[in-house]
N, C-alpha and C positions, 0 to 999 in steps of 0.2 A: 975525753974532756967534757965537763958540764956546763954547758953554758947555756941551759932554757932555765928562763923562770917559772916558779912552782904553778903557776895557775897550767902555762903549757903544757911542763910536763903529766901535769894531772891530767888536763883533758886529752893531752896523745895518748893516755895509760887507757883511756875510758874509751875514744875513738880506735884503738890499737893503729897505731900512726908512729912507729918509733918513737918513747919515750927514752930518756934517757936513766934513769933509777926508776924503782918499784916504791910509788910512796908508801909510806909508813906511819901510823898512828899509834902512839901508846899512850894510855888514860889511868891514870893511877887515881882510885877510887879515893875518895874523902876517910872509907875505912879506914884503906890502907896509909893512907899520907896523915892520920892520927894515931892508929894502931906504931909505924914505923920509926916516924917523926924524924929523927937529923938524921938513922943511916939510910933512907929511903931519898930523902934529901941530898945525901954524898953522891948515892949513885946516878941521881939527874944532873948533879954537876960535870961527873966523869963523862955525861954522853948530851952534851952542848947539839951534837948532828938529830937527837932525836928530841929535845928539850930544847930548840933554841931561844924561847922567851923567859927561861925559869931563872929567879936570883934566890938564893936562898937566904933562908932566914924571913921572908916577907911575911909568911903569917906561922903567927904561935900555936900550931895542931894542937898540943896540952893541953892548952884552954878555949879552944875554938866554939866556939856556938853555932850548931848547924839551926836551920830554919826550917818552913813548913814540914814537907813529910821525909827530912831528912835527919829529923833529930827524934829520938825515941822518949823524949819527954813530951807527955802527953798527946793529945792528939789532934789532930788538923784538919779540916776542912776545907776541902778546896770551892772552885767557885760554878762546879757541876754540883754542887752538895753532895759528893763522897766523902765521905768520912776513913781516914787514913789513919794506922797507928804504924811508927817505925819503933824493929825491936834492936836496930845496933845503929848507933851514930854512923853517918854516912852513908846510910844508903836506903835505897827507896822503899819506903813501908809497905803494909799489905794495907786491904779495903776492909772496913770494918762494918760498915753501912753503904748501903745504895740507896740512894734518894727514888729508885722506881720498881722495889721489890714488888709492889702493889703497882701492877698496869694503871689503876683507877688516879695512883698519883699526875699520869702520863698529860692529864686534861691540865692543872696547874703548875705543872712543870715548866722551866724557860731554861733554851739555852744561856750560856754567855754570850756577851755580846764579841765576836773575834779583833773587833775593832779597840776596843776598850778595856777587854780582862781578858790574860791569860790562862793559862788552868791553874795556877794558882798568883796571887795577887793583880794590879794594872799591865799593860800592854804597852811597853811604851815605842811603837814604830816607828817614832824618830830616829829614838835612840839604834835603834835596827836601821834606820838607811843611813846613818851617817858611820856606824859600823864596816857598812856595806862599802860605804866609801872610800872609808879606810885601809878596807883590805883590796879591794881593785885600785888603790895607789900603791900599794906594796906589791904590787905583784901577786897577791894571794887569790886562791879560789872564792868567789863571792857563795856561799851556802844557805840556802832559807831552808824552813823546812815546819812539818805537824809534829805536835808535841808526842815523845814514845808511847804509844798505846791509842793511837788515832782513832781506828775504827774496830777490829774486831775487840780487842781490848776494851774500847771503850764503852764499847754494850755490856758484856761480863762485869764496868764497873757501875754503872748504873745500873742493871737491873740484877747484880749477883750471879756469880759464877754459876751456879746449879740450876738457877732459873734461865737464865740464857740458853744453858744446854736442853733444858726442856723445852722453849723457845722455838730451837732448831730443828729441836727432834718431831716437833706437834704441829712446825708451820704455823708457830701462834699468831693471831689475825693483827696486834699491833705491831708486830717484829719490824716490818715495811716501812710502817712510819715514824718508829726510831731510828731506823737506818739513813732513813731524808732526811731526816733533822743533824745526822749526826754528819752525814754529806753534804748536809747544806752549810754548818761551824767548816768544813776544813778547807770547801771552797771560796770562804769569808777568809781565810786565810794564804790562801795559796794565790788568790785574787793581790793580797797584799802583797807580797812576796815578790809575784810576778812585774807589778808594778815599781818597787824600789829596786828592781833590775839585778839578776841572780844568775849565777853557771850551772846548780845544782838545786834540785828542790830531794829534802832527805824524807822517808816516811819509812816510819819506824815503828817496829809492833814485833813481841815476841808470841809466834805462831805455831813451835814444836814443843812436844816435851823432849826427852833424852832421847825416842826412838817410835816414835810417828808425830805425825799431827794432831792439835788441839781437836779440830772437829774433823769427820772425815772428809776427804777432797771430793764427795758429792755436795755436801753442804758449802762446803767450801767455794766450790763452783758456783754453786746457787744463789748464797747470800754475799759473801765478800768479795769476790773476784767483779762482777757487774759494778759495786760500789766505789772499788780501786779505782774500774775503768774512770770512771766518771770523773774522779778526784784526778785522774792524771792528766786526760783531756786536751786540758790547755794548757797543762806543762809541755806537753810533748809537741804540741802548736805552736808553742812559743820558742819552741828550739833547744829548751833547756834540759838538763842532763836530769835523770828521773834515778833516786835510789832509791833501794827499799833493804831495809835491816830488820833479822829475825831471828833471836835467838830458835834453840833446839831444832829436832831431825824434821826438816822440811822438804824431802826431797821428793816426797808425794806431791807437793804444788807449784812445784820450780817453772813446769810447764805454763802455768794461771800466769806466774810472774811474768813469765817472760813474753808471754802473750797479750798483759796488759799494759805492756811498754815499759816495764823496767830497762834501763842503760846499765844501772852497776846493783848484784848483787850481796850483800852483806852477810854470809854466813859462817856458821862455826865449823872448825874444821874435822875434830877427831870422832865430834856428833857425827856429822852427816858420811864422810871418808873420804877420804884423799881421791884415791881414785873414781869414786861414784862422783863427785865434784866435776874430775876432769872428764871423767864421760857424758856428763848431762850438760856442763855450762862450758866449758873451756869452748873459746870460738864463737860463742854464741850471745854471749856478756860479759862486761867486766866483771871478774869475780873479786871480788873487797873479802877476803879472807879472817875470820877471828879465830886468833893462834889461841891454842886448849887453853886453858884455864882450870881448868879441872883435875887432869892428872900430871901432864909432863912439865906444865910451868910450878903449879907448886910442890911438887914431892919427885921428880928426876933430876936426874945429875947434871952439872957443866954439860956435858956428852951429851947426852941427852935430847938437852934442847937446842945445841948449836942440831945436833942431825935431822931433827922436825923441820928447823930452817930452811937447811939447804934441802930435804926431802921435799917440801910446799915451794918452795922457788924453783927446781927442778921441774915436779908434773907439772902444775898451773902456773908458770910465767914461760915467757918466750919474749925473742929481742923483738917482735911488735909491741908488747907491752901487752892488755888485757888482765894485771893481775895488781890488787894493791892488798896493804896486810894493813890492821888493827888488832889491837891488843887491851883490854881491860885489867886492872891486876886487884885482886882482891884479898882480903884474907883467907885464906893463910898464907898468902905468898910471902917466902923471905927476900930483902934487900939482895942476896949474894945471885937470887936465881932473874932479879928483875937485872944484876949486873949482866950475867949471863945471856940471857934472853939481848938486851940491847948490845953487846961483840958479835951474839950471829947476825944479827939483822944489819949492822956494821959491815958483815964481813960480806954479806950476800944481796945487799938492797942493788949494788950495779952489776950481778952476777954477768948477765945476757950483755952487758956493755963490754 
């Protein structure tokens, strides 16, 4: 029988304290819910237990108008001075400019202010604690969290992908003091967060490609892991639940992670492998699992993906709990295989109960 509410069962999932189901997150990309439109639509109607807030018909995908750097008509600026171009409606652009290709920029450069501008347009932290309040009336997990691409990301987008790797590789003499500045925005932020009173602080950076890491886990250790620390700090002081989300094959720094107080790790699953997962993390953090995207949700069968389901709920959960699952859907995924996808996760979310 179910009877805790969602914030509980979350945090017994994350303390491994007997929860009662395996939460579940599915995120259906702006692509995709334009590419799809009403049968992408049907199928969140048919699955109310994974959609519970969706009415359909609210917005006309057809004609929708995405904003900053989610719309591929022209180009955007955010309020680091990156300059952003998107080449498909809904989804996040690439960098087209860095505002510190030139170190020399580095002397009249200004952060934003974290209190006042987000990374792209006003900040408005009211509007975030009365959110906040909303949802710890509801029963819901309160979540703050740094915008995706916080730190390691965030240097590659100021100072350019290539040049950062030079950077790294040459121990360039300013590197240190973009990295304080860039740790000093997110504890402007996390500062905030802390204070309109939070369950979880999310930080989020994509740090693999398909099959190793971005930079090697010597640099890795050197520049970014000390930085985490820092930023986590007072999350972890403050009692509150510490995540970190990273796309591609991370399993080279799993150890950094877990060493700089991450609670729940966010990774992909058919990247990094089922079983390297449950040897390296299982028991040691919650693992927040991202079901494939890549090959079995969009080009396998029914079959298919109900047997990934119950494969992933089998190794990495157990009736303590320690296992939660997320799901993105992008294109090309068809409506019939995102029906698919949400019957296994149906059939397996109270597997251990």
């Amino acid at each position: 029988m179910i009877n805790m509410l969602e914030r509980e069962n979350y945090l017994a999932t994350v303390k491994r304290t007997n929860p009662q189901w395996i939460p579940v997150r599915l995120v259906i990309s702006g692509a995709s819910r334009k590419e799809l439109g009403s049968e992408i639509e049907a199928v969140m109607a048919r699955h109310p237990l994974l959609f519970p807030n969706f009415e359909q018909g609210q917005i006309d995908w057809a004609s929708y108008v995405f904003n900053t750097n989610y719309s591929k008509e022209g180009t955007f600026t955010d309020n680091w001075g990156v300059v952003w171009k998107a080449e498909i409606d809904g989804l996040a652009g690439l960098v087209l400019k860095s505002p510190l290709e030139d170190w020399a920029a580095l002397e009249s450069w200004r952060l934003p202010d974290p209190l006042t501008l987000a990374d792209s347009g006003p900040a408005d932290w009211e509007a975030r604690r009365r959110d906040a309040v909303a949802s710890r009336a509801r029963g819901e997990v309160v979540v703050g969290g740094v915008p995706h691409g916080f730190m390691l990301m965030r240097l590659w987008y100021l100072r350019g992908f290539e040049n950062l790797m030079m950077d790294l590789a040459t121990d360039a003499p300013h590197l240190p003091e973009l990295i304080d500045l860039v740790v000093e925005h997110n504890l402007g932020l996390v500062n905030q967060w802390l204070e309109i009173g939070v369950d979880e602080m999310d930080f989020p950076e994509d740090l693999g490609t398909q099959d190793r890491s971005i930079i090697s886990p010597r640099l890795f250790h050197k520049y970014i892991t000390p930085a985490y620390s820092r930023v986590v700090e007072s999350v972890k002081r403050a009692g509150v639940v510490v995540h970190q989300h990273s796309d591609g094959y991370v399993m080279e720094l799993i150890d950094d992670f877990v060493e700089s107080g991450r609670d729940i790790i966010n990774l992909q699953d058919l990247c990094n492998g089922i079983e390297n997962i449950r040897d390296h993390l299982k028991g040691r953090v919650c693992i927040d699992l991202d079901i494939d995207r890549q090959k079995v949700l969009p080009f396998g069968t029914r079959e298919e993906i109900r047997a990934l389901i119950e494969e992933e709920v089998r190794t990495l959960g157990s009736p303590e709990g320690g296992l939660m699952m997320i799901c993105g859907i992008y294109p090309p995924t068809p409506p019939e295989h995102v029906d698919a996808l949400c019957e296994a996760i149906e059939e397996f979310y109270t597997y251990w109960w």
